[in-house]
C-alpha positions as CSV (number, residue, x, y, z in Angstrom):
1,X,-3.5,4.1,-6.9
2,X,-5.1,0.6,-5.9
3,X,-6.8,-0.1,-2.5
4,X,-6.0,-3.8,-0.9
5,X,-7.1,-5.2,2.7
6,X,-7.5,-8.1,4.5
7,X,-9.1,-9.8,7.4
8,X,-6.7,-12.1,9.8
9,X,-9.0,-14.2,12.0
10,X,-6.8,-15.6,14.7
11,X,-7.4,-18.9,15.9
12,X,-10.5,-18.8,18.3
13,X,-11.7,-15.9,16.6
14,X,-15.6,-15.4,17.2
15,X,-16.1,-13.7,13.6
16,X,-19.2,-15.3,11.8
17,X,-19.5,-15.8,8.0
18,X,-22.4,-12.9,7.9
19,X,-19.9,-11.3,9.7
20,X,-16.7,-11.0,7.2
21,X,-19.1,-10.7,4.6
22,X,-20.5,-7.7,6.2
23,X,-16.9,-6.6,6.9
24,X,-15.7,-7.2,3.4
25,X,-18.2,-5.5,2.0
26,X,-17.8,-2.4,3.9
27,X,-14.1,-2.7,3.0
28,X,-15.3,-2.7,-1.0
29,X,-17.3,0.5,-0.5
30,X,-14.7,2.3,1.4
31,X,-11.9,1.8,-1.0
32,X,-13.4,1.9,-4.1
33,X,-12.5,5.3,-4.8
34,X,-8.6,4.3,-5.3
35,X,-9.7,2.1,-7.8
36,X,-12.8,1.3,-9.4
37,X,-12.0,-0.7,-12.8
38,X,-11.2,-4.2,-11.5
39,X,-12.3,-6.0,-8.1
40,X,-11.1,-9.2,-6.7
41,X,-11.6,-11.2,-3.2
42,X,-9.6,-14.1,-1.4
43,X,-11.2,-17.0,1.0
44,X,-8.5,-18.9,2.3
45,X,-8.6,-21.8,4.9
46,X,-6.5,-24.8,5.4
47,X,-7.9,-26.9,2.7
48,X,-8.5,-24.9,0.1
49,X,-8.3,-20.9,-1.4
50,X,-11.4,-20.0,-3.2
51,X,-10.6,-16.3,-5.8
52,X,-13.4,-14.6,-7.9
53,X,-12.3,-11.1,-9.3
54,X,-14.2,-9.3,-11.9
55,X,-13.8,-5.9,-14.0
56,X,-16.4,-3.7,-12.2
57,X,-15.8,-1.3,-9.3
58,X,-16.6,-2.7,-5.7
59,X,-20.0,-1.5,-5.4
60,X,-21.2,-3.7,-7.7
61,X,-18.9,-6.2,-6.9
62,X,-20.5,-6.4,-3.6
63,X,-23.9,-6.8,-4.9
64,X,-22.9,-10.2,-7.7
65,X,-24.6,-13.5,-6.0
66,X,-20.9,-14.8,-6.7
67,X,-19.5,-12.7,-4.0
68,X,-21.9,-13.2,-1.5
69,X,-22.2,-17.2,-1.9
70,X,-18.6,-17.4,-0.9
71,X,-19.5,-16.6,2.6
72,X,-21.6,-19.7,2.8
73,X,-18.7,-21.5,4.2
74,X,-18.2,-24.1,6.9
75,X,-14.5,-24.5,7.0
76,X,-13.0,-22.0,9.3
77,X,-11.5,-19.1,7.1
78,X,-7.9,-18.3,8.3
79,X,-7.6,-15.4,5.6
80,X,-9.5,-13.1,3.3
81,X,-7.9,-10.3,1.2
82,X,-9.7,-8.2,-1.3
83,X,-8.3,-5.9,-3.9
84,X,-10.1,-2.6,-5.7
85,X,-8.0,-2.1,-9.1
86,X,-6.8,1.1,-10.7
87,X,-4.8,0.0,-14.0
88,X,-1.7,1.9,-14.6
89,X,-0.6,-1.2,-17.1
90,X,-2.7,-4.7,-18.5
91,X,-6.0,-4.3,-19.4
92,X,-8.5,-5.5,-16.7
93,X,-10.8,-6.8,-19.3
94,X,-8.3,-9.7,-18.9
95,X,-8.6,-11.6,-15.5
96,X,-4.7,-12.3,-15.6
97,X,-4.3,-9.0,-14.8
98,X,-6.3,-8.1,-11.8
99,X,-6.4,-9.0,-8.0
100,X,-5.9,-11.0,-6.0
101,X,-2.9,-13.0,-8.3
102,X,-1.9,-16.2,-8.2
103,X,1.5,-17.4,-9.5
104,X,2.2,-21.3,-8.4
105,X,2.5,-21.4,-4.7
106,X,1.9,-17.3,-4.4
107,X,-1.2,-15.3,-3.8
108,X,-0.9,-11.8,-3.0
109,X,-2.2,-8.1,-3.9
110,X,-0.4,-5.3,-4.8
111,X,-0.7,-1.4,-4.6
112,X,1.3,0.6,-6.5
113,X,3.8,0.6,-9.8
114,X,6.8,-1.6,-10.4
115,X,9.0,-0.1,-13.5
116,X,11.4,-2.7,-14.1
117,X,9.3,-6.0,-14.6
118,X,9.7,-6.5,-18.3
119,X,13.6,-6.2,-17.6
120,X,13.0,-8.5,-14.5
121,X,11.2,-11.4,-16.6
122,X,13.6,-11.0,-19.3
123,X,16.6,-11.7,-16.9
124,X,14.8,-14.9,-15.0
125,X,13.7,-16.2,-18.3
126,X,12.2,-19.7,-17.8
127,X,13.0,-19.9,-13.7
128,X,9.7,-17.5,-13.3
129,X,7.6,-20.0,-15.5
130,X,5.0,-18.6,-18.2
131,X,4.0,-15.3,-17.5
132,X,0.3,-15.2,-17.1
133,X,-1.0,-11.5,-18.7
134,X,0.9,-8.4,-19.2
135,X,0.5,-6.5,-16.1
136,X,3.5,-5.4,-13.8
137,X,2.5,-6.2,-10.3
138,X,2.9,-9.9,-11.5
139,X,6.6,-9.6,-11.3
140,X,6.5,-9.5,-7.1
141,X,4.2,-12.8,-6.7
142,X,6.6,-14.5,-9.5
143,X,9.8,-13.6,-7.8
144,X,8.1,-14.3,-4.3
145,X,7.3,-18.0,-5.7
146,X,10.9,-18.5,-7.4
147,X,12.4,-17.8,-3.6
148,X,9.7,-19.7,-1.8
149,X,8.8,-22.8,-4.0
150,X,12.4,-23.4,-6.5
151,X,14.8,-22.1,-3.7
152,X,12.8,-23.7,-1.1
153,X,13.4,-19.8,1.2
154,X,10.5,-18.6,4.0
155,X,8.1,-16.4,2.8
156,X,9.7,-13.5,4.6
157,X,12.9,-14.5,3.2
158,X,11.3,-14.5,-0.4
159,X,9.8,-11.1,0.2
160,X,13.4,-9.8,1.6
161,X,15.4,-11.2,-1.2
162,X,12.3,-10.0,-3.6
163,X,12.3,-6.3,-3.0
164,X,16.0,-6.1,-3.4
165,X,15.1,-6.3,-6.9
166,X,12.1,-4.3,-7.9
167,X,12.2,-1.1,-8.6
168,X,9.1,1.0,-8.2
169,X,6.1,1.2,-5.3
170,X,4.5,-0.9,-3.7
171,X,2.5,-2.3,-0.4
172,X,1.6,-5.5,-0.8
173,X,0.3,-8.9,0.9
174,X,1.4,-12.0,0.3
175,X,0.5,-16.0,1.3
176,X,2.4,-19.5,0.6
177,X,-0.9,-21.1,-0.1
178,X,1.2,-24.3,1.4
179,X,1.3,-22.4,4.7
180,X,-2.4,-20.6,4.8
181,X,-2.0,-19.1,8.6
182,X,0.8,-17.1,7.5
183,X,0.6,-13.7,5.2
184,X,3.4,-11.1,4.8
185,X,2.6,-7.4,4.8
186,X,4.8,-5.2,2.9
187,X,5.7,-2.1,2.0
188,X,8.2,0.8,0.5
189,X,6.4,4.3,1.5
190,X,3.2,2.7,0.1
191,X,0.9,2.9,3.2
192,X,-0.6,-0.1,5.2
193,X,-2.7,0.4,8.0
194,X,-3.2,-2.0,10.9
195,X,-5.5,-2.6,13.5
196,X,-5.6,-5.6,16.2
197,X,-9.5,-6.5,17.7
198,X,-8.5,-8.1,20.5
199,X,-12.1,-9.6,22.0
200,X,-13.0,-10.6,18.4
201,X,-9.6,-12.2,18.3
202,X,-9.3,-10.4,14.3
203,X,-6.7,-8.6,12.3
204,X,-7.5,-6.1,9.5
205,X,-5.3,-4.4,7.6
206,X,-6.3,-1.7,4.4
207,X,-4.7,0.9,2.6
208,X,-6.6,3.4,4.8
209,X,-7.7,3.3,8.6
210,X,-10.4,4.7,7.9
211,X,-12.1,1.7,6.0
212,X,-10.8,-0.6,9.1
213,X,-12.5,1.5,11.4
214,X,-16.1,2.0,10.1
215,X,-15.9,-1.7,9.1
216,X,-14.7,-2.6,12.6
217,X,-18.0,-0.3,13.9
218,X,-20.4,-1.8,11.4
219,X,-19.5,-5.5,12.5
220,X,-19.2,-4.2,16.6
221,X,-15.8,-6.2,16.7
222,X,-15.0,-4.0,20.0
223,X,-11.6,-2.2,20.8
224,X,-9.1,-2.1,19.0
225,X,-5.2,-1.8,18.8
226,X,-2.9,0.0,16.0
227,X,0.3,-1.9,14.9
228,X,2.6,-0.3,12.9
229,X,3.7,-1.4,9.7
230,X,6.8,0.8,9.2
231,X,7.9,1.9,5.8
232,X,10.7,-0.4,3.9
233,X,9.5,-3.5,6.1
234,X,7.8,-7.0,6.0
235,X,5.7,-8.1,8.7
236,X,4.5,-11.4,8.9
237,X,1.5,-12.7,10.7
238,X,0.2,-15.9,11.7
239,X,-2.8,-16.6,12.4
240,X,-2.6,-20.3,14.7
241,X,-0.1,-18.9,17.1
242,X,-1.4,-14.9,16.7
243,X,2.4,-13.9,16.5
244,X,3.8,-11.4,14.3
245,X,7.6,-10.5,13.2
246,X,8.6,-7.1,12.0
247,X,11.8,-7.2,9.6
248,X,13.2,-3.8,7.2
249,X,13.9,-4.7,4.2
250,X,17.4,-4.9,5.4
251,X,16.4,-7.7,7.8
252,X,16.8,-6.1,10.8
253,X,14.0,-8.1,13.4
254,X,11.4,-6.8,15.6
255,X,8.7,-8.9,17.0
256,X,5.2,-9.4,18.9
257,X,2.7,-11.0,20.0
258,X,-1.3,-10.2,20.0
């Protein structure tokens, strides 16, 4: 069991830097407890993505000058996504193996346990590209990145065509870093809760509500609005024109707008 989340700040959001570091943090403490031997946190905006993940638990995580100068920002963030790491396979003395991951174009987080990745690498062979440490989540972000950067498919398309293969659990979130207003949400039974701030003009999502909500009172981002992310789906979200599409996993299409 891993916790992820993330923080969706819609264009005109009125969300300061103290602010999602004040929110991220909360979001650290909250989920710690599904995972405290690896941390990792996300920054993304339109010119660059900035990662720093280390093997501690998120208390302390919270508390390194590393995390909190990363909210010394000017650029307007688009994106943040954390990840609090319980191991089930790759040491998390080794950075390859913890959260948030990057493979080429792909960043993303995952929660859960995917048994067939060694088969899966095997079977791609060199089309995945090197694989980077030894731990099984990295077979979604490489698969994700064959559809979206070699076969040239949407990200939603990617995730569709991505899930048909893995065997296992999951919820995840995942980015094109080529296309940072736009992150796809999804899940098998894994749960990933939602929750729309409508005056603050913010998404967050988490692996419980709970952590969305006290992090949505510490921070005073106002009222907020549930959205469903329903099990065996992909929702994808973007940020510039604060729309989001629902699909199963079988590509059926739902859709709305914030």
């Amino acid at each position: 069991m891993c916790g992820l989340f993330g923080i969706a700040l819609l264009s005109g959001s009125t969300v300061t830097s103290r602010e999602t570091f004040n929110l991220s943090k909360v979001m650290f403490e909250e989920l710690e407890h599904r995972g405290r031997r690896a941390s990792g946190i996300a920054l993304i905006n339109r010119k660059r993505i900035t990662v720093v993940k280390k093997a501690m638990d998120g208390s302390t995580f919270v508390n390194l000058q590393e995390f909190s100068s990363l909210f010394n920002y000017s650029e307007q963030i688009t994106f943040i996504i954390g990840h609090c790491r319980l191991d089930t396979k790759g040491t998390p003395s080794r950075e390859d193996n913890n959260h948030p991951m990057v493979v080429g174009n792909v960043i993303g987080v995952h929660n859960g346990v995917i048994v067939n990745d060694d088969l899966l690498f095997d079977s791609y062979g060199a089309s995945l590209g090197h694989r980077k440490g030894t731990v099984d989540s990295e077979i979604i972000f490489s698969l994700i990145n064959y559809h979206c950067s070699t076969l040239g498919l949407s990200l939603r398309r990617s995730v569709v065509r991505t899930c048909e293969k893995l065997a296992g659990s999951y919820a995840c979130a995942a980015m094109d870093m080529r296309k940072p207003d736009t992150i796809a949400l999804f899940r098998e039974t894994h749960p990933i809760a939602m929750e729309y701030f409508p005056t603050a003009k913010t998404v967050i999502f988490a692996s419980e509500r709970y952590a969305i909500e006290k992090a949505g009172r510490k921070v005073q981002l106002g009222s907020n609005r549930q959205i469903i992310v329903p099990p065996h789906s992909v929702l994808v979200l973007n940020t510039s024109k604060k729309l989001y599409s629902i699909n199963s996993l079988t590509d059926k299409a739902l859709s709305g707008v914030l």
